[in-house]
C-alpha positions in Angstrom: 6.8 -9.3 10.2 8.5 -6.5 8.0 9.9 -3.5 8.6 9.6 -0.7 6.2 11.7 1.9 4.9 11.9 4.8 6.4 8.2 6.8 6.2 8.5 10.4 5.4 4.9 12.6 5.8 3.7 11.7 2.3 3.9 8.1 3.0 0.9 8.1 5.7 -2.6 6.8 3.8 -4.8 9.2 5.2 -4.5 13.5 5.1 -4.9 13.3 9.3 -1.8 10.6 9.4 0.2 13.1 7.4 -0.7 16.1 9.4 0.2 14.4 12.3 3.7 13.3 11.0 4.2 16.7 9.6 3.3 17.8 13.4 6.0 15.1 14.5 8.6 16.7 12.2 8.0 20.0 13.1 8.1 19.2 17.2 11.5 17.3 16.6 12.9 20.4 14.7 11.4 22.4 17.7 13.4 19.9 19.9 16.7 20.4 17.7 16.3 16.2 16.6 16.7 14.8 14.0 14.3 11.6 14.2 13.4 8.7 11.2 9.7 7.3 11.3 9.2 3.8 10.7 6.8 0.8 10.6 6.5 -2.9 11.7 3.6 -5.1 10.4 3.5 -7.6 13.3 1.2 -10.1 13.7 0.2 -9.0 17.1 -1.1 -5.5 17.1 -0.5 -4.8 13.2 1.1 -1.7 12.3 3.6 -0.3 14.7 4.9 3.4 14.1 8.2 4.0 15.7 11.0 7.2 15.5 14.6 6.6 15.9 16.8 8.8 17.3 20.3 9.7 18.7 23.7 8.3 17.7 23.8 4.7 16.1 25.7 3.1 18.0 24.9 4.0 21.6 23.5 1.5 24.0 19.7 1.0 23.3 16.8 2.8 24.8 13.2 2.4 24.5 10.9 5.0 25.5 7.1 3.9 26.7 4.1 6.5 26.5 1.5 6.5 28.7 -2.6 6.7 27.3 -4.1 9.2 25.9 -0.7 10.6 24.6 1.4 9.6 21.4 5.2 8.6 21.0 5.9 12.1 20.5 5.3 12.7 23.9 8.8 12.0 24.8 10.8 14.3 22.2 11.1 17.7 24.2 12.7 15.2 26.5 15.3 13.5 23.8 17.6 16.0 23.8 19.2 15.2 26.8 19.8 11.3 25.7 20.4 11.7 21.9 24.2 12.2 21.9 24.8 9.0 24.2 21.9 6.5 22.8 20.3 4.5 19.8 16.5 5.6 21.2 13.5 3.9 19.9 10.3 5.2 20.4 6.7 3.5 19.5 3.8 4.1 19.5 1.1 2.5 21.3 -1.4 0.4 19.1 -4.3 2.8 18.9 -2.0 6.0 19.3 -0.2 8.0 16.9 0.3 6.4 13.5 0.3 2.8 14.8 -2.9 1.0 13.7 -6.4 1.6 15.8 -7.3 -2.0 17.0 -9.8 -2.9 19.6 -9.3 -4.4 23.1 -12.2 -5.8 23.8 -11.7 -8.9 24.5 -7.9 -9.3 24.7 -5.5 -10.7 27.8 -3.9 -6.9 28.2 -0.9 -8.7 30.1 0.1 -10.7 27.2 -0.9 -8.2 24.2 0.8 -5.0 25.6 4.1 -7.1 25.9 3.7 -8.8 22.9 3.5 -6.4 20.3 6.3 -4.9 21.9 8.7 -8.2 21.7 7.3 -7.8 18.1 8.7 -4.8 17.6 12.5 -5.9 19.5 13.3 -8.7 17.1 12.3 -6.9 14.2 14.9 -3.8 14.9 17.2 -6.4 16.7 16.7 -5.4 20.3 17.9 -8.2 22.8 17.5 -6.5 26.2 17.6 -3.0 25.9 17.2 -0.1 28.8 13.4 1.0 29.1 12.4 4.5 30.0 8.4 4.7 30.8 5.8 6.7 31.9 2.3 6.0 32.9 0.8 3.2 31.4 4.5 2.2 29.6 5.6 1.5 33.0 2.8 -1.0 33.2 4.2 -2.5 30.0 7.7 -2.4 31.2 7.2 -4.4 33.8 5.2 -7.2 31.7 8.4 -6.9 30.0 10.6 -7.4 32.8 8.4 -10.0 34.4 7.1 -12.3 31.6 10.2 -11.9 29.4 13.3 -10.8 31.2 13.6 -8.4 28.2 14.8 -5.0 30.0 18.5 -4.4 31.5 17.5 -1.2 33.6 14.2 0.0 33.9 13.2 3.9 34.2 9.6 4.6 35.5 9.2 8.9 34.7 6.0 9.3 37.2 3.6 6.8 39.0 3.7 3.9 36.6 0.6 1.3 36.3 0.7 -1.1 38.1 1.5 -0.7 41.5 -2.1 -0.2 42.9 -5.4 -0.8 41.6 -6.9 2.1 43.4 -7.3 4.8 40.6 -8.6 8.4 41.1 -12.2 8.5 40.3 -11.7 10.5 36.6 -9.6 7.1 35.7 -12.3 5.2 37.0 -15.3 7.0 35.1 -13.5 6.3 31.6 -14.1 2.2 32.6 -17.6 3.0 32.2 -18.8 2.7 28.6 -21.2 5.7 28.2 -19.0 8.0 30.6 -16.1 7.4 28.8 -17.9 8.2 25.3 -18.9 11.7 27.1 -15.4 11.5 28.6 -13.6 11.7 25.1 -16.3 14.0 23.6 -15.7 16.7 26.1 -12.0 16.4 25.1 -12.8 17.3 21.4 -15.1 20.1 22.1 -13.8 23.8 21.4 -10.4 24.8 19.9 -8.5 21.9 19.9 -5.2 23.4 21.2 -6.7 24.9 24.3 -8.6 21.5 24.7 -5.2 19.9 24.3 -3.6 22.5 26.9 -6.4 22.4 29.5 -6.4 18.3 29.5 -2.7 18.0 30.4 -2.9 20.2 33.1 -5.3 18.1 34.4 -3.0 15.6 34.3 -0.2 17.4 36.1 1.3 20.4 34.1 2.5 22.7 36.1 4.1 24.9 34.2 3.6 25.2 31.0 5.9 27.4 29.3 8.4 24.9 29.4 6.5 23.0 26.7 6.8 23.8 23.1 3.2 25.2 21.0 4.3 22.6 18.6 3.1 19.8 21.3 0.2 21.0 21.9 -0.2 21.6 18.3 0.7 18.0 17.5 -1.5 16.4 20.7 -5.3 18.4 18.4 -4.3 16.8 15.2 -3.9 13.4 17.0 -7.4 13.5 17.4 -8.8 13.7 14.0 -6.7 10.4 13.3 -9.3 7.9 12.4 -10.0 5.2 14.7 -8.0 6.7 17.8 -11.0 7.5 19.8 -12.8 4.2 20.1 -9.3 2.3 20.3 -8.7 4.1 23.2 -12.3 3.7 24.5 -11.9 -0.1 24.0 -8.4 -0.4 26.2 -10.1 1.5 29.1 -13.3 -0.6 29.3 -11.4 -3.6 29.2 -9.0 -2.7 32.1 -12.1 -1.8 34.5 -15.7 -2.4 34.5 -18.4 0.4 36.1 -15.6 2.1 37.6 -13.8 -0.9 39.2 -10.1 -1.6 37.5 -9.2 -5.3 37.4 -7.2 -7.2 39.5 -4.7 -7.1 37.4 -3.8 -3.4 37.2 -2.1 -4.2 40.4 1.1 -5.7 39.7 2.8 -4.4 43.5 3.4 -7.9 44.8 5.2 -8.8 41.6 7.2 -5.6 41.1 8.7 -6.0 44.3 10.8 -9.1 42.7 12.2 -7.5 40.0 16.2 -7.9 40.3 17.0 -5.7 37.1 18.6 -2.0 38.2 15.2 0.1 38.9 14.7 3.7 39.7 11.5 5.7 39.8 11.4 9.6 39.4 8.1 10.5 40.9 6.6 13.9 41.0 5.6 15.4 44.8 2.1 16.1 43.9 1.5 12.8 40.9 -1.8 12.8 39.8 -2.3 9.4 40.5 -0.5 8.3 43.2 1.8 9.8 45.9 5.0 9.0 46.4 4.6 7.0 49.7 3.0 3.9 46.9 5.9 4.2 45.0 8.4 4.2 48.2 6.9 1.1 49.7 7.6 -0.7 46.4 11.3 0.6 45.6 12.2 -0.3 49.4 11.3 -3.9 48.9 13.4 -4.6 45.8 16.4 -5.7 45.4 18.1 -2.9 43.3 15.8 0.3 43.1 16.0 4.0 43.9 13.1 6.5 44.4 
């Protein structure tokens, strides 16, 4: 495993990759950061892109995306964190500038975690605070569970992994054909207003709080070879015709983590409402809702 020197935009193989990091720059200027790109070859997932950013010697944090969005989702949100914490932010294999593997095939429990433990003894990282959204919260408990690798955990919306009954949309991109058509549609037309209209979807609100440069950065994501049937490959392996495996459901488990827990969870979450996420936070030992 070896980490790289820092990777500037001219670094990046490919003229998508360094559109896309030029993108990154440009959203972390946006954002007032300043923000170093790096990899990790690992022998787990293979190439790992990660930003740092905020003071170096602040407590560690490590920030967890959710699918279908990139590292950079988290920097209009950095600001806030930067002058207290060392934040570390990777990307997802198959997202961003991390390679494009498949997941057919593969125990999503173990890989999802792996990679990351990867990714914490290369940069050093005993047991560092996790922030997570989405899906990351699904890895940040395999974290927590598995590998007693988080001191406090953050889950910023309804995390995986505390039901296995998904809204049907989530469900339809299990299916192999729907989820090609799935992804198709959300290339088709100007890829900004594609970008804009699928994150509304997803719970948007309001959307002048978001920078252009986002949405700018989330159309050239998608000409990044690979990304597409990466993607494709995670969601047929989680769920077959529509059904999500057993093991999407990680409520009986969560409810035993002893590490200091709190869950912000929006009032109208696409996925789940808050009631899920109260149940679960009563039961443990140290959590707030």
């Amino acid at each position: 495993m070896t980490t790289n020197t820092p990777r500037s935009p001219d670094d990046w193989p490919t003229e998508p990759e360094r559109r896309y990091a030029r993108r990154q720059g440009r959203l972390a200027q946006t954002c007032g950061l300043d923000i170093e790109s790096h990899t990790i070859d690992t022998d787990t997932g293979g190439r790992i892109h990660y930003f740092v950013a905020g003071v170096p010697d602040g407590d560690p944090v490590v920030l967890l995306h959710g699918i279908t969005e990139p590292a950079a989702t988290w920097l209009p949100m950095l600001p806030a964190l930067a002058d207290q914490y060392r934040l570390y932010v990777p990307d997802m294999p198959g997202e961003g500038l991390s390679a494009k593997p498949s997941y057919r095939g593969r125990n999503l429990r173990s890989f999802l975690a792996e990679y990351l433990l990867d990714v914490f003894d290369a940069v050093g990282l005993d047991c560092p605070h996790v922030v997570a959204h989405s899906l990351g919260g699904w890895q940040a408990f395999f974290l927590t569970i598995d590998h007693n690798r988080v001191d406090r955990l953050c889950l910023v919306g309804a995390p995986v992994g505390v039901s296995r009954e998904f809204p049907l949309l989530v469900r339809l991109f299990t299916v192999r054909g729907v989820t090609r058509l799935l992804f198709w549609l959300m290339t088709q037309g100007d890829a900004v207003a594609s970008a804009r209209q699928w994150l509304r979807l997803f719970g948007v609100v309001d959307d002048s709080e978001v920078p252009e440069d986002f949405y700018e950065l989330y159309a050239v994501r998608q000409e990044i070879a690979g990304l597409e049937e990466s993607l494709r490959s995670m969601m047929t392996e989680a769920g077959t015709f529509g059904r999500m495996s057993p093991q999407t459901d990680l409520s009986g488990e969560i409810v035993d983590i002893e590490r200091p827990t709190a869950f912000i969870w929006g009032s109208e979450d696409y996925y789940w409402e808050p009631n899920t996420g109260r149940a679960i936070a009563r039961r443990m030992p140290d959590a707030e809702f």
